[in-house]
N, C-alpha and C positions, 0 to 999 in steps of 0.2 A: 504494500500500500504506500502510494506517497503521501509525504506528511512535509507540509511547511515549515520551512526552518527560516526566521527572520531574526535578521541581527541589528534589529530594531522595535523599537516600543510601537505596539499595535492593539486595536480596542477590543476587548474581550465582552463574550457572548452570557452573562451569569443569568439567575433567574432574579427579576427586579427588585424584589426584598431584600439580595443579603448584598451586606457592606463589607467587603476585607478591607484584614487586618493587615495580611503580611504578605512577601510572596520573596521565593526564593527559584534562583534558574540554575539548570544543571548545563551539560552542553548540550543536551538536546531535546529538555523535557524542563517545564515549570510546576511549581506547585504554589496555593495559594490556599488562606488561612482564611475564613469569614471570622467575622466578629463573635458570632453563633458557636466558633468552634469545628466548624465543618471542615474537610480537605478536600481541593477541588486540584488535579493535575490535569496535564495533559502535553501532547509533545512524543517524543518516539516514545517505545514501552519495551523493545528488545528482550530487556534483562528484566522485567517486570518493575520496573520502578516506580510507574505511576501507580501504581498499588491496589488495580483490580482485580489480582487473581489470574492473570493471565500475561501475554508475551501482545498484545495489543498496542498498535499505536495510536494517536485519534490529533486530531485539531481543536478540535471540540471540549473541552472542560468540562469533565464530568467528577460527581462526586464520589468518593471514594466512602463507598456501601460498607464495608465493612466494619470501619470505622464507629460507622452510625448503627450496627445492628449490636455490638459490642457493647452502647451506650457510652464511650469516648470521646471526650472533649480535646480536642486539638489546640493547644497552646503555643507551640513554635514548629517549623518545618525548614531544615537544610538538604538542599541538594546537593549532591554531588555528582564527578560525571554522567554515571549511570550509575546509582542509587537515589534514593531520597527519607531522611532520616525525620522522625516524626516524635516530638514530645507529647505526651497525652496524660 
């Protein structure tokens, strides 16, 4: 699948209620904190780093479901190249 890679600031698609907090970039994959607590990644997913359970890439910003079904508040998020490290 190809998946965009911009190495520049571009507007992102969220659902209209939530407000982030934070967001941190890996080299080829983002992740971002809502104020809520939620993780939202997205960007290549190779090594599974966006944190859905699979080897998926997307453009698209999706929430990271597990997180949420755990009942896990998400406090800070680092990326690294291909991982993505999660305080909760």
């Amino acid at each position: 699948a190809f998946i965009s890679i911009q190495a520049f600031p571009a507007l992102l698609d969220l659902p209209q209620d939530l407000e982030v907090s934070t967001v941190s970039c890996g080299s080829r994959h983002t992740a971002a904190v809502t104020r809520g607590g939620e993780l939202y990644t997205w960007g290549w997913g190779k090594y599974g780093q966006l944190g859905h359970g699979n080897n998926t890439s997307s453009d698209r910003a999706r929430r990271v479901e597990h997180l949420v079904a755990k009942g896990l508040r998400v406090e800070e998020v680092v990326c690294g190249p291909w991982t993505t490290y999660v305080r909760v």
